[in-house]
C-alpha atoms as an extended CHARMM CRD file, in Angstrom:
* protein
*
        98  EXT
         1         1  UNK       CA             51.0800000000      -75.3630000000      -48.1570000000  PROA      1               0.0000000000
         2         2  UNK       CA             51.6200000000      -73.2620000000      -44.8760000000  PROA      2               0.0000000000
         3         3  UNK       CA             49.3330000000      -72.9070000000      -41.9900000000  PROA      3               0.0000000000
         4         4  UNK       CA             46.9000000000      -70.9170000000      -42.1470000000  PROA      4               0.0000000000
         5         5  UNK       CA             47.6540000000      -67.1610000000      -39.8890000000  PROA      5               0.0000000000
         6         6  UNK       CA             45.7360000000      -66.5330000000      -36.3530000000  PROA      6               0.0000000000
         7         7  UNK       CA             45.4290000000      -63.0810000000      -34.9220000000  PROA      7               0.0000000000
         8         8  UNK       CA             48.7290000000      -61.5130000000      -33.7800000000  PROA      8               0.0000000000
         9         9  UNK       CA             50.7560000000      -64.1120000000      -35.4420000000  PROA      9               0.0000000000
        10        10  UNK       CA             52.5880000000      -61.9620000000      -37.5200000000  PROA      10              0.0000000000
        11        11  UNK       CA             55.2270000000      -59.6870000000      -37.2310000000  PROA      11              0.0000000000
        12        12  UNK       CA             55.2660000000      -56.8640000000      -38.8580000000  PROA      12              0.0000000000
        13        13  UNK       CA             59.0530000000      -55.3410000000      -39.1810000000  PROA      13              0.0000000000
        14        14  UNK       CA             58.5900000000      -51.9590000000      -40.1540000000  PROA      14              0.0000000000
        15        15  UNK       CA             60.4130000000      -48.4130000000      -39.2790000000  PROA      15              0.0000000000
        16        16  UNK       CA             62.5230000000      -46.0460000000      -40.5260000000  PROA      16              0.0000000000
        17        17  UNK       CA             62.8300000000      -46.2540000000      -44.5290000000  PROA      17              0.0000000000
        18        18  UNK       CA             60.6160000000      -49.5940000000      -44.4900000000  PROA      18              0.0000000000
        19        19  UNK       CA             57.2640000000      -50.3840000000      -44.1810000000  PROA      19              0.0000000000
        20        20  UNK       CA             55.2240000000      -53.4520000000      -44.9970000000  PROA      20              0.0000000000
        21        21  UNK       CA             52.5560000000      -54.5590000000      -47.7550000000  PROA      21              0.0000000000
        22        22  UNK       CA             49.7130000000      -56.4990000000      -47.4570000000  PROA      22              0.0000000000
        23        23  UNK       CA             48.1000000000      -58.0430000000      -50.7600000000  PROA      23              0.0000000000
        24        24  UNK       CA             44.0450000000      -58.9960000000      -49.6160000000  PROA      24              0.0000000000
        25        25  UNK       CA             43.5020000000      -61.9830000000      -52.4410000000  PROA      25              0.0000000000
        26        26  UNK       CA             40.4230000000      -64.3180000000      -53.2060000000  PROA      26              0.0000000000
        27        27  UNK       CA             40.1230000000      -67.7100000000      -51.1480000000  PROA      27              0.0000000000
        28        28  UNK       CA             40.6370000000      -69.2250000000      -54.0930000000  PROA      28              0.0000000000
        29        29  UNK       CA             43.7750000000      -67.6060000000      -54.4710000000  PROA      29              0.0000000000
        30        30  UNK       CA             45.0160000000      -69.4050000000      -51.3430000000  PROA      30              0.0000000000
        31        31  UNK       CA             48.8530000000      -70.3840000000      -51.6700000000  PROA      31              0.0000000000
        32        32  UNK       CA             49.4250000000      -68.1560000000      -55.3830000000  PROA      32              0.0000000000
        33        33  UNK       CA             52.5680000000      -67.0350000000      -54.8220000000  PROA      33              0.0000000000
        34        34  UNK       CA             52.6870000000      -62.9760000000      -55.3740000000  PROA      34              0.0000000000
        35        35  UNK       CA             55.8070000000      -61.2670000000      -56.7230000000  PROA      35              0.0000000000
        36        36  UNK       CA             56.8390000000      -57.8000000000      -56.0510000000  PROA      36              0.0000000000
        37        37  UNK       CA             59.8070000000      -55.3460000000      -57.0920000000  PROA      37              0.0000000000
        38        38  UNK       CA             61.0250000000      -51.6940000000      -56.3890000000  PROA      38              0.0000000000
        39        39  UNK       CA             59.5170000000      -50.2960000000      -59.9690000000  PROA      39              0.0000000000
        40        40  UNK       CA             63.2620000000      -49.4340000000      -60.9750000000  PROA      40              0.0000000000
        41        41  UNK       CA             64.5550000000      -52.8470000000      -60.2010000000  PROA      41              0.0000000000
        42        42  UNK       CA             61.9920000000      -55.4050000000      -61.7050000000  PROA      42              0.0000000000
        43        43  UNK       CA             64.8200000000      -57.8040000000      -61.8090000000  PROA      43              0.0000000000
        44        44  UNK       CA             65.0150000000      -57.5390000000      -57.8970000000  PROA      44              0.0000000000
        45        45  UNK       CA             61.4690000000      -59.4880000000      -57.1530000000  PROA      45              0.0000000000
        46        46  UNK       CA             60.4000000000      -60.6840000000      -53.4390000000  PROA      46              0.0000000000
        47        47  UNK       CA             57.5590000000      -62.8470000000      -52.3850000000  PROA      47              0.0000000000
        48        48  UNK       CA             54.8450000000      -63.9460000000      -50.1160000000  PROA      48              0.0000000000
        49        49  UNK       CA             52.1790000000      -67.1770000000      -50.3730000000  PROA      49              0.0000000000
        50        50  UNK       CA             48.4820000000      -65.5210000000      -50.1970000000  PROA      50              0.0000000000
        51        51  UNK       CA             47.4360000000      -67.4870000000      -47.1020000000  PROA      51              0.0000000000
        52        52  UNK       CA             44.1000000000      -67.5690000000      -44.5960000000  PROA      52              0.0000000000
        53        53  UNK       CA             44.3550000000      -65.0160000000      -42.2500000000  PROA      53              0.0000000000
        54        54  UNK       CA             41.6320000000      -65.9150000000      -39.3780000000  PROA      54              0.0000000000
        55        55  UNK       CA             40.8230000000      -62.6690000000      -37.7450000000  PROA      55              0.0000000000
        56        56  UNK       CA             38.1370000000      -61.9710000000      -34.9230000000  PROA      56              0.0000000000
        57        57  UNK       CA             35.5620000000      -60.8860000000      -37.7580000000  PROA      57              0.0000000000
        58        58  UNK       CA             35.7010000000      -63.4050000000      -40.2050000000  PROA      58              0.0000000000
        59        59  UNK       CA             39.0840000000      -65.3460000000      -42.3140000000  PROA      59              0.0000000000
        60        60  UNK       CA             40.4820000000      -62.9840000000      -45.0520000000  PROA      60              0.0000000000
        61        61  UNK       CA             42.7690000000      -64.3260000000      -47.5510000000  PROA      61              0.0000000000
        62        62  UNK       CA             46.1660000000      -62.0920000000      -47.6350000000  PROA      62              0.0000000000
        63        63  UNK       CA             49.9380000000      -61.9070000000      -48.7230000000  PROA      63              0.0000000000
        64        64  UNK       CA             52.0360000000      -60.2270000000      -46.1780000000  PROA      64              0.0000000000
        65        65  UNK       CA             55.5760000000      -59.3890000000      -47.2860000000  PROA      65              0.0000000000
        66        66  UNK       CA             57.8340000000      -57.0470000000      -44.6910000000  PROA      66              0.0000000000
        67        67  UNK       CA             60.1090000000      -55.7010000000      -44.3630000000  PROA      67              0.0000000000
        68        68  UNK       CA             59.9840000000      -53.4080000000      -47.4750000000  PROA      68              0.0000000000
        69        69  UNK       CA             61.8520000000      -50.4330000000      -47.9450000000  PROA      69              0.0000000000
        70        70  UNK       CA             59.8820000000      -47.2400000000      -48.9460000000  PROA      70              0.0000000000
        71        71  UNK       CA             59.1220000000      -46.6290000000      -52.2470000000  PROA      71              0.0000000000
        72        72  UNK       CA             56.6970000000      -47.7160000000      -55.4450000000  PROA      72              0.0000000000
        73        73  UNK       CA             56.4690000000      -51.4450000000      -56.2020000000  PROA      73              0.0000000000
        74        74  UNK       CA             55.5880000000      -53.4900000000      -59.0380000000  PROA      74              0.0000000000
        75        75  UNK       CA             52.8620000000      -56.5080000000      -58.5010000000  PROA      75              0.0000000000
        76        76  UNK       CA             53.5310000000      -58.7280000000      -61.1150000000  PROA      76              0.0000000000
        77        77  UNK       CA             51.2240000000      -61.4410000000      -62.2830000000  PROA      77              0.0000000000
        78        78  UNK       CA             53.9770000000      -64.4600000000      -63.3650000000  PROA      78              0.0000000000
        79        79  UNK       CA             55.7950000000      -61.9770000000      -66.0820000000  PROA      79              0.0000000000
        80        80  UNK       CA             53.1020000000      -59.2900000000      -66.3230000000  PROA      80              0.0000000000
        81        81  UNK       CA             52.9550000000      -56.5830000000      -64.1340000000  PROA      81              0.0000000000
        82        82  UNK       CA             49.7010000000      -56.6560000000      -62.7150000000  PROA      82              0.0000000000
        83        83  UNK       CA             49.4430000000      -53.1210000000      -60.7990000000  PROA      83              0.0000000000
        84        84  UNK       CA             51.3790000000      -50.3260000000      -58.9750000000  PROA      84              0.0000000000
        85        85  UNK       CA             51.9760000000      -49.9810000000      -55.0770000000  PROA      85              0.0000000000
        86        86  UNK       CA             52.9980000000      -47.5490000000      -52.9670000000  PROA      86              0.0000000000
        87        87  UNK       CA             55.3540000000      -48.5760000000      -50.1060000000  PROA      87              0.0000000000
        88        88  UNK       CA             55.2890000000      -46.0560000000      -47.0380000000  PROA      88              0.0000000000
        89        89  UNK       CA             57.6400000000      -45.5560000000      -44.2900000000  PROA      89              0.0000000000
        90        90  UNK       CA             56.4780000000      -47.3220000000      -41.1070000000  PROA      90              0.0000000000
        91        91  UNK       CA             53.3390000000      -48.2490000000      -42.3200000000  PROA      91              0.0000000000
        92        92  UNK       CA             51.2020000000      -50.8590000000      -43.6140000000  PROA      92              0.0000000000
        93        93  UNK       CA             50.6510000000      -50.3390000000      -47.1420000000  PROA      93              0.0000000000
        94        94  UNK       CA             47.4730000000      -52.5440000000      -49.2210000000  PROA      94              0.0000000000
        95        95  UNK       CA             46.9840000000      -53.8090000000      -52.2960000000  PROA      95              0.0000000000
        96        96  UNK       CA             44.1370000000      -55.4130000000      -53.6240000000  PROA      96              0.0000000000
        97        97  UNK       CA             44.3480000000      -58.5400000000      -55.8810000000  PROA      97              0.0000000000
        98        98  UNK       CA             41.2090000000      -59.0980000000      -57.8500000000  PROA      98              0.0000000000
């Protein structure tokens, strides 16, 4: 299982036409690996491991996946689609996994 994240240790590679998602998850959720895919392509699926992510406030539990390009996403659940994102040019897009 990876390390867990500190504070400014990851990049975020986002710009023009792609932006970045970040999927806040349980602790218990820690290393569930989280599928996503432009909603037209579910074939075309990339992923992140929800990891710690120790913060000045507290440790939140997170999937980061960048870079993305723009557009809506499928979160899929193993083979069920679990919810709809929205993926926004140059920015930080979230997602909640409950």
């Amino acid at each position: 299982m990876p390390a867990p994240s500190y504070e400014g240790s990851v990049v975020l590679d986002i710009g023009a036409g792609t932006g970045a998602l970040v999927i806040h998850a349980r602790a218990e959720q820690d290393g569930l690996e989280i599928h996503v895919s432009p909603v037209n392509r579910p074939l075309h699926r990339t992923h992140a491991a929800v990891r710690p992510r120790h913060l000045p406030d507290g440790t939140s539990h997170a999937a980061v996946i960048t870079p993305l390009p723009t557009g809506m996403y499928t979160v899929w659940d193993g083979d069920a689609a679990h919810g709809l994102v929205t993926v926004t040019d140059g920015q930080v897009s979230e997602y909640r996994w409950a």
